[in-house]
C-alpha positions in Angstrom: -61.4 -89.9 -51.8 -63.7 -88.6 -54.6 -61.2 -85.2 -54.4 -58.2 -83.4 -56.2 -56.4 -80.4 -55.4 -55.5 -78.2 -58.7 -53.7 -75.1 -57.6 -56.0 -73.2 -55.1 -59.1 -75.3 -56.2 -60.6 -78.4 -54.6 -62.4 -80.5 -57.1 -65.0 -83.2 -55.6 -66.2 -86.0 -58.1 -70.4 -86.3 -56.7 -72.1 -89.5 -58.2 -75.5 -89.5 -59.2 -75.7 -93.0 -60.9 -73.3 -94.8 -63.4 -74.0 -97.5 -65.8 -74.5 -98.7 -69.3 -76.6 -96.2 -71.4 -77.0 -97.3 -74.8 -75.0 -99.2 -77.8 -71.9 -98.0 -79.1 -73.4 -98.2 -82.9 -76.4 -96.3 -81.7 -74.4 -93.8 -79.3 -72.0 -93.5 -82.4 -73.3 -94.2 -85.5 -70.4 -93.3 -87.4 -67.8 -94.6 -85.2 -66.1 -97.7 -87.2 -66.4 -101.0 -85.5 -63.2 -101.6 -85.6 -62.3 -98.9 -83.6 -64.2 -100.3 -80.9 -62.2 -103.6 -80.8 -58.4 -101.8 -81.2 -59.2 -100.2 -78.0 -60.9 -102.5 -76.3 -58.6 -102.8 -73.7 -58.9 -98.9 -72.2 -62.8 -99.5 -72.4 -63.7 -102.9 -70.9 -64.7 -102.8 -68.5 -65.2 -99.2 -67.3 -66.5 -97.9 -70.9 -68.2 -100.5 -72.6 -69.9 -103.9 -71.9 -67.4 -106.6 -72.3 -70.4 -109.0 -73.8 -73.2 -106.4 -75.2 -71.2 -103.6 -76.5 -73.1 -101.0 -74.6 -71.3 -97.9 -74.0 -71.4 -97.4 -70.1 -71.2 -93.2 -68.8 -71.8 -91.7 -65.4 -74.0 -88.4 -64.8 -72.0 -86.4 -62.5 -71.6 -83.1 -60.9 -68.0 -81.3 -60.1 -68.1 -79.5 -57.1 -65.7 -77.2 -57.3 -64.0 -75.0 -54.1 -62.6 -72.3 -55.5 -61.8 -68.3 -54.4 -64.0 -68.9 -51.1 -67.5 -70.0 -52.7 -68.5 -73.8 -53.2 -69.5 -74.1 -57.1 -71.4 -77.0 -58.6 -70.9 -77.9 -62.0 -74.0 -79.5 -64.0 -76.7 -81.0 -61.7 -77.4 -84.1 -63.5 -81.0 -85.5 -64.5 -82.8 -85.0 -61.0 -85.6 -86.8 -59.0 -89.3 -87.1 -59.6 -88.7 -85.6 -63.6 -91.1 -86.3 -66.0 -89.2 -87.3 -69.0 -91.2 -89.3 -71.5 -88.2 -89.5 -74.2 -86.2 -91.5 -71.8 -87.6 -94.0 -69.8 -84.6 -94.8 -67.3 -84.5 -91.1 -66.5 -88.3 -91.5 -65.8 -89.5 -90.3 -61.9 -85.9 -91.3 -60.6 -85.5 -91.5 -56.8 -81.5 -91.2 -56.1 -79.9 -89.8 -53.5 -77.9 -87.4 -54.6 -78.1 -85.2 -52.1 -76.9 -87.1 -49.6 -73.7 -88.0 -52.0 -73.1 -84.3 -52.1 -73.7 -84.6 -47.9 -71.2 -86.8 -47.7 -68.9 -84.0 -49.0 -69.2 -82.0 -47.0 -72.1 -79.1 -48.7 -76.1 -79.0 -48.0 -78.2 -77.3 -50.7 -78.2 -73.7 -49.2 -74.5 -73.8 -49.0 -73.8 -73.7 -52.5 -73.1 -70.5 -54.1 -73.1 -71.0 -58.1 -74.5 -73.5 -60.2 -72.8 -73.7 -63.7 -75.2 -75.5 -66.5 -72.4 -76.0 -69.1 -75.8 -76.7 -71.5 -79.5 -76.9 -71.1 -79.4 -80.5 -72.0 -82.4 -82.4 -69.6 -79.1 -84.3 -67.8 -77.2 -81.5 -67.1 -79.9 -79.4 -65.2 -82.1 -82.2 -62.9 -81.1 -80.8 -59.5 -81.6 -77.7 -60.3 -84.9 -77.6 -58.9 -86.5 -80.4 -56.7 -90.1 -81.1 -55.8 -91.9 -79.5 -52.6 -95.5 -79.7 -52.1 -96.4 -80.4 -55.4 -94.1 -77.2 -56.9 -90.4 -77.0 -58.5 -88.2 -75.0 -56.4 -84.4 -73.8 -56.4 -82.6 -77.6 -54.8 -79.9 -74.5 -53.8 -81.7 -71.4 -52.9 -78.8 -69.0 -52.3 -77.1 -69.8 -55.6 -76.5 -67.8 -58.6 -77.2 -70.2 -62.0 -75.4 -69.4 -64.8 -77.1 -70.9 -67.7 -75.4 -69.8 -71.7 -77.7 -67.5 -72.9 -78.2 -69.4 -76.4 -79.1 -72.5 -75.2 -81.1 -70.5 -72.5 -82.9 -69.3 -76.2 -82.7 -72.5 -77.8 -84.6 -75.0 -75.6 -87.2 -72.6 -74.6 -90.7 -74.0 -75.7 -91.8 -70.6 -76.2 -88.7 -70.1 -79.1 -88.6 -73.5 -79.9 -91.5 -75.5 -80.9 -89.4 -78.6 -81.8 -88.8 -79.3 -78.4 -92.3 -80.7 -77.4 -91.9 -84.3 -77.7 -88.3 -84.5 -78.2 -85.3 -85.8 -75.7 -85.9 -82.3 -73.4 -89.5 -82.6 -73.3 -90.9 -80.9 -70.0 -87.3 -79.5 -68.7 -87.4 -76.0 -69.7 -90.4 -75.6 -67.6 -89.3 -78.0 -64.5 -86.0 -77.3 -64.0 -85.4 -73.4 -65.8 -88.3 -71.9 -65.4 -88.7 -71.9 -62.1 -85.4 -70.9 -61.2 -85.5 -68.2 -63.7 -88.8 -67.4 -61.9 -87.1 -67.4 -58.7 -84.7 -64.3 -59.6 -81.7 -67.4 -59.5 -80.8 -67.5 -63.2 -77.7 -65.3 -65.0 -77.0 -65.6 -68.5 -74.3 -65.3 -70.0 -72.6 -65.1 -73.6 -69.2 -65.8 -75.4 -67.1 -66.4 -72.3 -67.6 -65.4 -68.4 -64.9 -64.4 -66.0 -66.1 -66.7 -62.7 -63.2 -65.9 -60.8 -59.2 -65.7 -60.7 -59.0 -69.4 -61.0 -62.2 -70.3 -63.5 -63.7 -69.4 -66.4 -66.4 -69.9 -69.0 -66.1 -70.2 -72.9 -68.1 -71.3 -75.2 -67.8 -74.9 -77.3 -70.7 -75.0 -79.4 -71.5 -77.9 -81.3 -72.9 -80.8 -78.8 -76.3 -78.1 -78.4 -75.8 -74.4 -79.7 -74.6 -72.9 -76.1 -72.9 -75.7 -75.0 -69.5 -74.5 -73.1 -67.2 -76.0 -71.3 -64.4 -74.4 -67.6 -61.3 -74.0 -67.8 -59.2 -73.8 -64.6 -55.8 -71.8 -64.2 -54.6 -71.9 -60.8 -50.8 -71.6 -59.7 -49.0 -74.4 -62.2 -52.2 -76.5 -63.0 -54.5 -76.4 -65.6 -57.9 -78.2 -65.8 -61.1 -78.3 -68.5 -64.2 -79.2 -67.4 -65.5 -80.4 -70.4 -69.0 -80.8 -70.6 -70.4 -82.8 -73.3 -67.4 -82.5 -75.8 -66.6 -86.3 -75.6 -68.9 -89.3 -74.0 -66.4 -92.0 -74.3 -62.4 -92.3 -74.2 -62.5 -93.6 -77.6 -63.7 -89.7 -79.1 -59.8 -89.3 -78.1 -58.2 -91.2 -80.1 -61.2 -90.7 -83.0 -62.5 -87.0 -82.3 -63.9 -87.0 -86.0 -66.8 -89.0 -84.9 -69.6 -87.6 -82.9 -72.4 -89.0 -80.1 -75.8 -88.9 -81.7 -76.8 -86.4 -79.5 -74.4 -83.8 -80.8 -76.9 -81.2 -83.0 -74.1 -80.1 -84.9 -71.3 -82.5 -86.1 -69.1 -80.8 -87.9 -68.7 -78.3 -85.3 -69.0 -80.5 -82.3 -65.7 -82.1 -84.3 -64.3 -78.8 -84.4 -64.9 -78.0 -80.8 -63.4 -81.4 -79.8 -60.4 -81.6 -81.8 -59.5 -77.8 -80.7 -60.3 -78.8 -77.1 -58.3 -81.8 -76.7 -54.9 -79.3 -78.7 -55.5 -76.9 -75.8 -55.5 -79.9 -73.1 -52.7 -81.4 -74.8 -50.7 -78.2 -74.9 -51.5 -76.9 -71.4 -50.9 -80.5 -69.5 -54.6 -80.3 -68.7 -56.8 -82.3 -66.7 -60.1 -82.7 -68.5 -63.0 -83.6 -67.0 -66.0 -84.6 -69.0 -69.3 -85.0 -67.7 -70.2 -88.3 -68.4 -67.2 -90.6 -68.0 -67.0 -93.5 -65.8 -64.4 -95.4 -64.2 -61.5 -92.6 -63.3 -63.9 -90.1 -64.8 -60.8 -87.8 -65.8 -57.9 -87.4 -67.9 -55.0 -86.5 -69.3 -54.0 -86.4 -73.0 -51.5 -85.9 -75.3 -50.5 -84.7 -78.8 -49.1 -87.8 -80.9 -48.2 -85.8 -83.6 -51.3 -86.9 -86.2 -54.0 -87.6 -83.6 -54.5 -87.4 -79.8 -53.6 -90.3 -77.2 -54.9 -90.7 -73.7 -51.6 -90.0 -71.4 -52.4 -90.9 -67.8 -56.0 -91.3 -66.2 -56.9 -89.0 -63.1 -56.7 -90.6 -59.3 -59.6 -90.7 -58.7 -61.2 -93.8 -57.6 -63.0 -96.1 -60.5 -65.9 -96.5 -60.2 
């Protein structure tokens, strides 16, 4: 089973597709090689390519039962995108909907999407394609999208974006749920509920924010983008070449991983495969990966 129970809160791991993305010294261009080989053994082979040294992720959603309402956090890269910048991604045709079937939840029974960023594989399923048009995949839900990425990736702010990695998905997958009355935006931090809450961990884009969970004795982070492989645990210094800001996505990390470490938390990033979530631990000079969640590899 794809599922934990933290406290009051149901957490349900929903795959969209898994597999190696791109090489580690491209990924990370400032990780040190050696790195890679001291901890070979926690990557290979959920992680990294035994042979080609490509760094392998997941794009997942968490879908998240908590306080009565069925919450989806991130929506992935989506079918039938445009996306130019990355080929792969390119007019996908996945059934992620029928993963999140198999869990129990069709589109209209989700009540909140959370886009931790505005990043073209965080926000896919937020709209699908009918008839030729983008709609709302789940048309009863509330979208809460941070307001300065919201700012940020717009064309109309930002002319930069034309032609770079989120080319076209402002206008397929925001606008028209923005246009659709779905969208909330929100700044700083956001109270979701007695269990769950938004803050803000800037650094990976400018809005980029992660969920923390507090219910009964267990404590969770849903971590976004913060790290992209296990190794960013035991080396937070280093960044993914998609982080906009390095020195703060650093910042972000290493004060991330100190609260996880302190509050016995399970974090769970976006885009890791294999057990997908973690716990870690304060070594005294660094950060060390303590146990791995029970969920299934996969």
């Amino acid at each position: 089973m794809n599922e934990i129970v933290l406290g009051e809160v149901t957490v349900t791991r929903i795959e969209e597709m898994h597999g190696p993305i791109m090489p580690a010294d491209q990924f990370f261009p400032d990780m040190p090689e050696q790195a890679w080989k001291e901890h070979r053994d926690t990557l290979v082979p959920d992680h990294l390519g035994a042979e080609d040294g490509v760094v392998i992720t997941a794009m997942q959603t968490w879908l998240v039962r908590s306080g009565g309402r069925t919450i989806l956090i991130d929506t992935g890269v989506g079918n039938d995108k445009t996306r130019p910048a990355v080929e792969p991604w390119d007019h996908l045709s996945l059934d992620y909907l029928g993963n999140l079937a198999q869990a129990g939840v069709r589109p209209e029974d989700v009540d909140l999407v959370i886009n931790t960023h505005l990043h073209l594989d965080h926000i896919g399923w937020n709209t699908r394609l009918v008839d030729g048009a983008w709609v709302p995949t789940f048309p009863n839900a509330t979208y809460l999208m941070p307001k300065v990425d919201f700012e940020y990736w717009n064309p109309e702010n930002n002319p930069n974006v034309a032609g770079g990695i989120n080319e076209n998905a402002f206008e397929d997958s925001i606008a028209p749920v923005l246009a659709a009355g779905r969208v909330r935006l929100w700044e700083t931090s956001h109270v979701i509920d007695a269990n769950l809450r938004l803050e803000a961990a800037p650094g990976h884009t400018p809005g980029a924010s992660v969920v923390t969970l507090r219910s009964g004795e267990d404590r969770a982070l849903f971590a976004g983008d913060i790290l992209h492989t296990p190794l960013q645990v035991t080396h937070p210094d280093h960044s993914s070449c998609f982080d906009l800001d390095p020195a703060q996505s650093r910042a972000t990390r290493v004060r991330l991983l100190g609260w996880a470490a302190e509050n016995n938390a399970l974090m769970l990033p976006a885009h890791l495969s294999g057990h997908s979530a973690l716990e870690v631990e304060d070594t005294g000079n660094g950060f060390a990966i303590k146990q791995w969640s029970p969920l299934p590899r996969y």
